[in-house]
Chimera marker file (.cmm) of the C-alpha trace (Angstrom):
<marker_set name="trace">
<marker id="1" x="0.000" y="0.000" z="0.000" r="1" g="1" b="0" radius="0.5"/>
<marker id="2" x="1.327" y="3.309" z="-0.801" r="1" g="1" b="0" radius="0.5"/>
<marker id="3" x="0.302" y="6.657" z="1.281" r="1" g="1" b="0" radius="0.5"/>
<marker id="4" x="1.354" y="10.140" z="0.780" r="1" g="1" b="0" radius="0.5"/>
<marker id="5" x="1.825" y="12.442" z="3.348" r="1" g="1" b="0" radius="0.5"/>
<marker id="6" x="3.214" y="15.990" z="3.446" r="1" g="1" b="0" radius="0.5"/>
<marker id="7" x="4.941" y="17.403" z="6.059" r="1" g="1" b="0" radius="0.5"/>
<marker id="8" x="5.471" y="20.758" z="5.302" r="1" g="1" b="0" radius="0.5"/>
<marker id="9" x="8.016" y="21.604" z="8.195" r="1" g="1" b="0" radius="0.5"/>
<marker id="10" x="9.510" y="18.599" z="10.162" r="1" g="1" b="0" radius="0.5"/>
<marker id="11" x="7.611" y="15.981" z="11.914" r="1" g="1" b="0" radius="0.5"/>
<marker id="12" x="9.033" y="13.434" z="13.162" r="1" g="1" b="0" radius="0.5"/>
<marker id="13" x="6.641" y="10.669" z="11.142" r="1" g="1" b="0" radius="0.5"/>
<marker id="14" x="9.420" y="11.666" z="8.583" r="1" g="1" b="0" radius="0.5"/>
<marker id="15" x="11.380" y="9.647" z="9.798" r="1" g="1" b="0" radius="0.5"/>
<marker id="16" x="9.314" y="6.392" z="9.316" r="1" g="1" b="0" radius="0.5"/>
<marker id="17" x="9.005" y="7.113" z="5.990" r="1" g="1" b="0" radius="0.5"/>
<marker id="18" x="10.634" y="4.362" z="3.679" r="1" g="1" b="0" radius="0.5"/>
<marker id="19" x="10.918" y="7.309" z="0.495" r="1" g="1" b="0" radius="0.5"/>
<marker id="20" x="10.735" y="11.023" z="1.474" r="1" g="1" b="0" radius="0.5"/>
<marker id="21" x="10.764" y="13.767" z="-0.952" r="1" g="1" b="0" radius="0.5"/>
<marker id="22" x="12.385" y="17.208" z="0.031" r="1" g="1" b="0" radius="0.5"/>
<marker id="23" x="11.058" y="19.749" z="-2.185" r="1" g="1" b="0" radius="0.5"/>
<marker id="24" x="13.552" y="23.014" z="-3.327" r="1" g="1" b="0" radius="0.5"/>
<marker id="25" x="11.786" y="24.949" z="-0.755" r="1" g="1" b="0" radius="0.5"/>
<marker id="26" x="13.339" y="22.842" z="2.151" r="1" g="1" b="0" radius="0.5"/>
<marker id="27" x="16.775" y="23.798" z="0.786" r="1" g="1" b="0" radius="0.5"/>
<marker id="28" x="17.701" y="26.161" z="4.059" r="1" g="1" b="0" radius="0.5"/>
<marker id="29" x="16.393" y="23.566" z="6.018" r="1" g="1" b="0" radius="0.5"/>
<marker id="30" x="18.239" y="20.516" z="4.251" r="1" g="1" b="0" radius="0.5"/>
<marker id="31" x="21.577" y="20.044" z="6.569" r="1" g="1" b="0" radius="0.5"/>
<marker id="32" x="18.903" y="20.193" z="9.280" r="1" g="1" b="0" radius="0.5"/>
<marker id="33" x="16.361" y="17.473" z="7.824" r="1" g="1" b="0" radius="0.5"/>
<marker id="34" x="19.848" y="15.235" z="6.953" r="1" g="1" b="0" radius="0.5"/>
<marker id="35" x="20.724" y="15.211" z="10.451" r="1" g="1" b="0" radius="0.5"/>
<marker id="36" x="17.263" y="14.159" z="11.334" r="1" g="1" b="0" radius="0.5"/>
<marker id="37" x="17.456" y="11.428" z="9.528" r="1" g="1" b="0" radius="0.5"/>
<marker id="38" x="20.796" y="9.944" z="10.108" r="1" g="1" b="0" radius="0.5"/>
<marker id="39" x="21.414" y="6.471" z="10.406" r="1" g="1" b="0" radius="0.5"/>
<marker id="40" x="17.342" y="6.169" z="9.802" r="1" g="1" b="0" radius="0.5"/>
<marker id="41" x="16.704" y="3.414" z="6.547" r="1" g="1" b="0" radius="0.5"/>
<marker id="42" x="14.842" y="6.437" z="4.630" r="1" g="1" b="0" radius="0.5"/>
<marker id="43" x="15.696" y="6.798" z="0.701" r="1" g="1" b="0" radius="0.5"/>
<marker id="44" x="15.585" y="10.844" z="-0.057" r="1" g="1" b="0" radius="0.5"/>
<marker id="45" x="14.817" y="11.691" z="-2.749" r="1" g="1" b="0" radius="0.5"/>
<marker id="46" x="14.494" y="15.876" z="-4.659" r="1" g="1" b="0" radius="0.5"/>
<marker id="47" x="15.534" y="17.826" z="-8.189" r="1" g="1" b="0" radius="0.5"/>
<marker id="48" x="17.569" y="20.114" z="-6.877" r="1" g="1" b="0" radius="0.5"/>
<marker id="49" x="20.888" y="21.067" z="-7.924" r="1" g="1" b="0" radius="0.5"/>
<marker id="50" x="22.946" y="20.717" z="-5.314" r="1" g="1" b="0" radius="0.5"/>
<marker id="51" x="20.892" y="18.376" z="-3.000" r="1" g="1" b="0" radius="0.5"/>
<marker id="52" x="22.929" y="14.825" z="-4.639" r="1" g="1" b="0" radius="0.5"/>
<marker id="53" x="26.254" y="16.435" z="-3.071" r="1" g="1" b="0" radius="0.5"/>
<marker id="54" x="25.148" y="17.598" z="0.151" r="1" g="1" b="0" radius="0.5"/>
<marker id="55" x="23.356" y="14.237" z="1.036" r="1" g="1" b="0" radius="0.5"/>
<marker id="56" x="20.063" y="13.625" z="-0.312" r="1" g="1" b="0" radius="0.5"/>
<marker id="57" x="20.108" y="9.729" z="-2.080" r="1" g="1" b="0" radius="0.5"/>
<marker id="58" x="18.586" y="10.302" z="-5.387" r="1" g="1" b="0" radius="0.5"/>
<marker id="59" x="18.535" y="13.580" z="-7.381" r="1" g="1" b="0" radius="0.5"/>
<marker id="60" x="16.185" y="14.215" z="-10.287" r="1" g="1" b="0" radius="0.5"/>
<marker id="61" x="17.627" y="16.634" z="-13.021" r="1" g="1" b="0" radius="0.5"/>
<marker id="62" x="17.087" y="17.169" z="-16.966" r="1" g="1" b="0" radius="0.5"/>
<marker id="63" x="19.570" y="16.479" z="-19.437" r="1" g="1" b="0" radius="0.5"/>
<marker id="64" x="18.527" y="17.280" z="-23.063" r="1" g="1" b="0" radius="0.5"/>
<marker id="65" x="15.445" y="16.319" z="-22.897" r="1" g="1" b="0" radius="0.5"/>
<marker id="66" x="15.533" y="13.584" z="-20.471" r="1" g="1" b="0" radius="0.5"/>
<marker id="67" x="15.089" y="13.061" z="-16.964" r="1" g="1" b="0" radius="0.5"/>
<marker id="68" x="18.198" y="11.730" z="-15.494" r="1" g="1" b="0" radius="0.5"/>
<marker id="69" x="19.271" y="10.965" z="-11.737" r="1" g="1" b="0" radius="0.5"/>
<marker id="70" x="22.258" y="10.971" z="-9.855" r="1" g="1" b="0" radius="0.5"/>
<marker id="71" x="22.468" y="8.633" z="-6.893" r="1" g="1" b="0" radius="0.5"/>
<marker id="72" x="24.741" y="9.457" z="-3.997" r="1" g="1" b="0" radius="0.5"/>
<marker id="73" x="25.805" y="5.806" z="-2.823" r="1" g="1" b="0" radius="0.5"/>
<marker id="74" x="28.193" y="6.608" z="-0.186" r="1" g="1" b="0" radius="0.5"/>
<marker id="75" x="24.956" y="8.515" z="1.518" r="1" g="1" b="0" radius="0.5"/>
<marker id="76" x="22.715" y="4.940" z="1.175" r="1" g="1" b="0" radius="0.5"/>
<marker id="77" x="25.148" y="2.755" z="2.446" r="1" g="1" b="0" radius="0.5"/>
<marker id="78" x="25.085" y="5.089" z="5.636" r="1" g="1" b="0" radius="0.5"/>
<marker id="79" x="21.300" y="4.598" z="5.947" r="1" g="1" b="0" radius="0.5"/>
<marker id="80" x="21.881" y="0.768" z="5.457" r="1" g="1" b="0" radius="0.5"/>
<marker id="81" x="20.262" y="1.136" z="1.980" r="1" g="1" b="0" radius="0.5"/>
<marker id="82" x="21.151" y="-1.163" z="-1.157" r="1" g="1" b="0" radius="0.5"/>
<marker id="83" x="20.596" y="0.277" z="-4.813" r="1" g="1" b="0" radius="0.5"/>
<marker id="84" x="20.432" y="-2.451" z="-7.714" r="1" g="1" b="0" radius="0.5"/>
<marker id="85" x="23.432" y="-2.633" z="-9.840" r="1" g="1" b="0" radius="0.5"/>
<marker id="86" x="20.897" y="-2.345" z="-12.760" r="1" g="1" b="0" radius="0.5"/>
<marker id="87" x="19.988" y="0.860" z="-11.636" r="1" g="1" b="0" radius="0.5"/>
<marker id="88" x="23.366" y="2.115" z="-10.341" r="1" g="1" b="0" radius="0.5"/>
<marker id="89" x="24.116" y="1.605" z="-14.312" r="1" g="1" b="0" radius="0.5"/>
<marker id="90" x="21.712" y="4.249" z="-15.116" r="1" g="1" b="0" radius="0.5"/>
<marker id="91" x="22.746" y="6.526" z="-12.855" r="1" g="1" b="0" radius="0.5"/>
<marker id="92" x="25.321" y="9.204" z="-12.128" r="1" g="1" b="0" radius="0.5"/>
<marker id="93" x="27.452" y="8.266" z="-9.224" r="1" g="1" b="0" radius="0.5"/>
<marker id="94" x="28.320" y="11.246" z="-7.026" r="1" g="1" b="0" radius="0.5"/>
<marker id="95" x="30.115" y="10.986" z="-3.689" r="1" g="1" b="0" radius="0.5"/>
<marker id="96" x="28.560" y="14.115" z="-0.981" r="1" g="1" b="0" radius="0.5"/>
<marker id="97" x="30.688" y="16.754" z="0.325" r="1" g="1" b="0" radius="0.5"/>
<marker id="98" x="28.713" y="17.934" z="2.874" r="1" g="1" b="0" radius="0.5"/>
<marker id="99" x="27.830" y="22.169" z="3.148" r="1" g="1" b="0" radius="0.5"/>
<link id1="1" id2="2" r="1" g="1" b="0" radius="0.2"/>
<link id1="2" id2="3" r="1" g="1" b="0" radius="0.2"/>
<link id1="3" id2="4" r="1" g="1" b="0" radius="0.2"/>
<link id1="4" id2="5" r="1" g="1" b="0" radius="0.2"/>
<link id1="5" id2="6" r="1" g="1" b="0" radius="0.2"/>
<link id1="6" id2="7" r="1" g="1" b="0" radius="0.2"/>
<link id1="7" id2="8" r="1" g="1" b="0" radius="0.2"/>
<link id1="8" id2="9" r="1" g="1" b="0" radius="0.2"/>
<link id1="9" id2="10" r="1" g="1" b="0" radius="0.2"/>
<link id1="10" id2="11" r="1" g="1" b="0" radius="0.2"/>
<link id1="11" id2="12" r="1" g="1" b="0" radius="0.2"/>
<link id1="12" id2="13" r="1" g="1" b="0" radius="0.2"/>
<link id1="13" id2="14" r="1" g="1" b="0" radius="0.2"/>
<link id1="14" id2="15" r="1" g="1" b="0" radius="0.2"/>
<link id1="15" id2="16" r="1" g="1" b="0" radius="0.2"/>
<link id1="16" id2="17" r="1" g="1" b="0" radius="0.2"/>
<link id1="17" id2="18" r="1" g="1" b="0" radius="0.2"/>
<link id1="18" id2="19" r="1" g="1" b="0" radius="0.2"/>
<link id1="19" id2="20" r="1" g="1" b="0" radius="0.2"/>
<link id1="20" id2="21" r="1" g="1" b="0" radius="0.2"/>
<link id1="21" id2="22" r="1" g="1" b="0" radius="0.2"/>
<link id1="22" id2="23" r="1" g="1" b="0" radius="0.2"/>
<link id1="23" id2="24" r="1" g="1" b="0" radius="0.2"/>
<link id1="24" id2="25" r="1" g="1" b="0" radius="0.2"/>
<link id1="25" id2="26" r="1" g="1" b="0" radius="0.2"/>
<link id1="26" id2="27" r="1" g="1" b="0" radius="0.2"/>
<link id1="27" id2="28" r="1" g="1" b="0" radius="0.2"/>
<link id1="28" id2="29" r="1" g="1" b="0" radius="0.2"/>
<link id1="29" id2="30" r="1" g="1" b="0" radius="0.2"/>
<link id1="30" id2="31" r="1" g="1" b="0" radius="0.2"/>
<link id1="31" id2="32" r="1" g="1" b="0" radius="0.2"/>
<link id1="32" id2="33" r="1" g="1" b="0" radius="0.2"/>
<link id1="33" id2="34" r="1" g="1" b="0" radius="0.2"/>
<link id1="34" id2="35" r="1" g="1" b="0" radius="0.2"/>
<link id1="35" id2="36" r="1" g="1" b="0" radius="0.2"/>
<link id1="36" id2="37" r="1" g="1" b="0" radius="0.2"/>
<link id1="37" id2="38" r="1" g="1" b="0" radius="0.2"/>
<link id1="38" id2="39" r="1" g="1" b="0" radius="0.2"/>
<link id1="39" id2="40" r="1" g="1" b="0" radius="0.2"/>
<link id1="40" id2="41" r="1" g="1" b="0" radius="0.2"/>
<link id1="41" id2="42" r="1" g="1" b="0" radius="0.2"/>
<link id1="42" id2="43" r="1" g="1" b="0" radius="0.2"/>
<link id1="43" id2="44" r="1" g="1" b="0" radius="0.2"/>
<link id1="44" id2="45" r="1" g="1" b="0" radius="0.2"/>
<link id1="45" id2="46" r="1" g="1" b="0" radius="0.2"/>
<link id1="46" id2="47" r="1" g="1" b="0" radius="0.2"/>
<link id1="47" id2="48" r="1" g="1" b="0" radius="0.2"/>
<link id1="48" id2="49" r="1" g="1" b="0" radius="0.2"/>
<link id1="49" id2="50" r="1" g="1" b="0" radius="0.2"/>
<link id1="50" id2="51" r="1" g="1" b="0" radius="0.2"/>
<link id1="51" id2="52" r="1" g="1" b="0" radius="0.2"/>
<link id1="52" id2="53" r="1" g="1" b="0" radius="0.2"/>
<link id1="53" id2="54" r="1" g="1" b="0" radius="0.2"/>
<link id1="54" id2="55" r="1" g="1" b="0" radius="0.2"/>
<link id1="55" id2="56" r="1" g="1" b="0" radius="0.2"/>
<link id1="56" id2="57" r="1" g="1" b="0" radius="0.2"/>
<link id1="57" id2="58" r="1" g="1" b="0" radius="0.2"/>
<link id1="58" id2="59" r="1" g="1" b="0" radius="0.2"/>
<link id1="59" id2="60" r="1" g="1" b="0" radius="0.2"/>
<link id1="60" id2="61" r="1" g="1" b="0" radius="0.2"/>
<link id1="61" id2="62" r="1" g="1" b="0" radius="0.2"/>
<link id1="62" id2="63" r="1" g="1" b="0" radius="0.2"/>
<link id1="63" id2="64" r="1" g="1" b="0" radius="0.2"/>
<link id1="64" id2="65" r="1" g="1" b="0" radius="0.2"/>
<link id1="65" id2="66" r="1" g="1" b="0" radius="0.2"/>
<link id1="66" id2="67" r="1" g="1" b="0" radius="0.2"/>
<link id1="67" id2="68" r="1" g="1" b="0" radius="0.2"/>
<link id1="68" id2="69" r="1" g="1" b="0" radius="0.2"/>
<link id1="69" id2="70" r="1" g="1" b="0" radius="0.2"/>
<link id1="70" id2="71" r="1" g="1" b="0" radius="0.2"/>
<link id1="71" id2="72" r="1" g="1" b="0" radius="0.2"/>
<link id1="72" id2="73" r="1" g="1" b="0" radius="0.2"/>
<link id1="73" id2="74" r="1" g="1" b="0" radius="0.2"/>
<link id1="74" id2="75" r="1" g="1" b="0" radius="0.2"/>
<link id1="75" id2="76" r="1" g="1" b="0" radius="0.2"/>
<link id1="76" id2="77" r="1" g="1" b="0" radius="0.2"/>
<link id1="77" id2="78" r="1" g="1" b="0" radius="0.2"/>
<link id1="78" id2="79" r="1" g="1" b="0" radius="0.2"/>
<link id1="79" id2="80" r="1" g="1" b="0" radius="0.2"/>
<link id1="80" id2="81" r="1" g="1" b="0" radius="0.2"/>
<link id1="81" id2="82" r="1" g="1" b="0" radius="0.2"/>
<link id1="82" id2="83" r="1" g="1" b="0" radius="0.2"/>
<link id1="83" id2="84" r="1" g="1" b="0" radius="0.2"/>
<link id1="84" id2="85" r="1" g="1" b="0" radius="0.2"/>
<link id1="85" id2="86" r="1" g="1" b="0" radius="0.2"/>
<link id1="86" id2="87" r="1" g="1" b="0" radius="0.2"/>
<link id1="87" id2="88" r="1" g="1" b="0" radius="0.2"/>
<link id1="88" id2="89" r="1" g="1" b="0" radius="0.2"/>
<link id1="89" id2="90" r="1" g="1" b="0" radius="0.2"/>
<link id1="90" id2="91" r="1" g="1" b="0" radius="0.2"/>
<link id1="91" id2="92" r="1" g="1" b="0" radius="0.2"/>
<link id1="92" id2="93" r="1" g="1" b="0" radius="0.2"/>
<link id1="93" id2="94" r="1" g="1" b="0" radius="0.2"/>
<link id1="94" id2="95" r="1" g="1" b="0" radius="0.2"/>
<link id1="95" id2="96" r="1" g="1" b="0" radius="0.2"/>
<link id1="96" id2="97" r="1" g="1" b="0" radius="0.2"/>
<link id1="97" id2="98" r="1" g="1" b="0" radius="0.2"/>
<link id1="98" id2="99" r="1" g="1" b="0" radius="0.2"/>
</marker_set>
């Protein structure tokens, strides 16, 4: 079953999420949410820029005209989080840097 929630400032049902999205407008708030969520088995997920880099798993950008991610691994293997090989291959591997 799949259920949708927003949370639009932090609550910590967040953190029992198995996917959470954080939008662009959380981007102030992102090192903050991160922390949160350390150590906690939740794949993040946003399209922002920057958001790959400083920590968030999977980051949605265009390319051309396609939609491409780029998946930072060394972030999921914190959270105890495994990403397929066959979509690793797809991907763009980044390594964060923090803020």
């Amino acid at each position: 079953m799949l259920e949708v929630q927003h949370f639009p400032n932090w609550d910590d049902r967040a953190a029992k999420c198995e996917v959470l999205f954080i939008s662009g407008s959380q981007e102030k708030k992102l090192t903050e949410i991160l922390q949160r969520l350390e150590g906690a088995p939740v794949l993040t997920i946003g399209d922002t820029d920057t958001y790959a880099r400083r920590g968030v798993m999977i980051n949605f950008f265009i390319e051309g005209n396609k939609i491409r991610f780029k998946i930072n691994l060394n972030q999921a293997k914190r959270a105890g989080l495994n990403i397929s090989s066959r979509l690793l291959k797809l991907a763009v591997i980044l390594e964060d840097t923090g803020d």
